[in-house]
N, C-alpha and C positions, 0 to 999 in steps of 0.2 A: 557645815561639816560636823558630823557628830563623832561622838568620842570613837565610837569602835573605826571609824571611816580613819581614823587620826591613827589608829592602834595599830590596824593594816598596813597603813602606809607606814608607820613608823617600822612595821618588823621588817615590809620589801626593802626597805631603805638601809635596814642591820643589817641583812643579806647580802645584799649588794654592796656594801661596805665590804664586808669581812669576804663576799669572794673578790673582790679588788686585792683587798693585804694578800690573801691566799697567795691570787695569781704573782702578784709581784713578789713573793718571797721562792715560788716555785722558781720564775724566773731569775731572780736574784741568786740560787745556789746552781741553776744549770750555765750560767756565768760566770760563777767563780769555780767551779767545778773543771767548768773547758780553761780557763786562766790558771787554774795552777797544773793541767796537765802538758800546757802551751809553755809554764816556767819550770816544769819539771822537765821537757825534752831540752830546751834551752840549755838548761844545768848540767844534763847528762853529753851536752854537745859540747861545752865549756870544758866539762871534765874531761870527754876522753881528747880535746885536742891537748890539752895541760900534761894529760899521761903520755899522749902520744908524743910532746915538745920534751919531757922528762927523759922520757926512754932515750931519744935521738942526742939526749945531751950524755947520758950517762952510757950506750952503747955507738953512739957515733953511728958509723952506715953500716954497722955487723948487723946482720940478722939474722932475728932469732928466728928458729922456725919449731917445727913440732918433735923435731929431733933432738933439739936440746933442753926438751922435756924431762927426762933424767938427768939431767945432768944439774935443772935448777933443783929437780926434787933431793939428790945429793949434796948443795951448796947450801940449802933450806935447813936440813937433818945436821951440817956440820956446826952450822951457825948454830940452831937450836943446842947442841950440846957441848959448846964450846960457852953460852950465854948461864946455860945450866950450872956447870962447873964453878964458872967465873960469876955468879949472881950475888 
């Protein structure tokens, strides 16, 4: 086998190296990519049952509907300048 015979093979051999690391780092971030949008929905289900078990603690079986839309945006305004005053 002479040198350039060695040389060839040595570059197909870099090649082929570096597109292996390639593929597996491509695959390595479309894996964690889909895992943390799998712990991101997780979270956001966690959440809203914690909001939704908060609400039922602090409004009991009232509900609220889209009516009583003024009426937090006026309880929000009174707070605000009741926190204002008293800061």
């Amino acid at each position: 086998m002479t040198i350039l015979e060695m040389l060839g093979q040595s570059g197909i051999l870099t090649l082929f190296g570096i597109g292996v690391v390639f593929a597996f780092l491509i695959i390595m971030v479309i894996i964690i990519s889909k895992a943390g949008e799998i712990f991101r929905a997780a979270d956001a289900d966690k959440a809203a049952a914690g909001r939704a078990a908060t609400d039922k603690a602090i409004y009991g079986n009232m509900a609220v509907t889209t009516n009583s839309a003024p009426i937090i945006a006026a309880i929000t305004a009174a707070v605000g300048a009741y926190r204002s005053k008293h800061a």
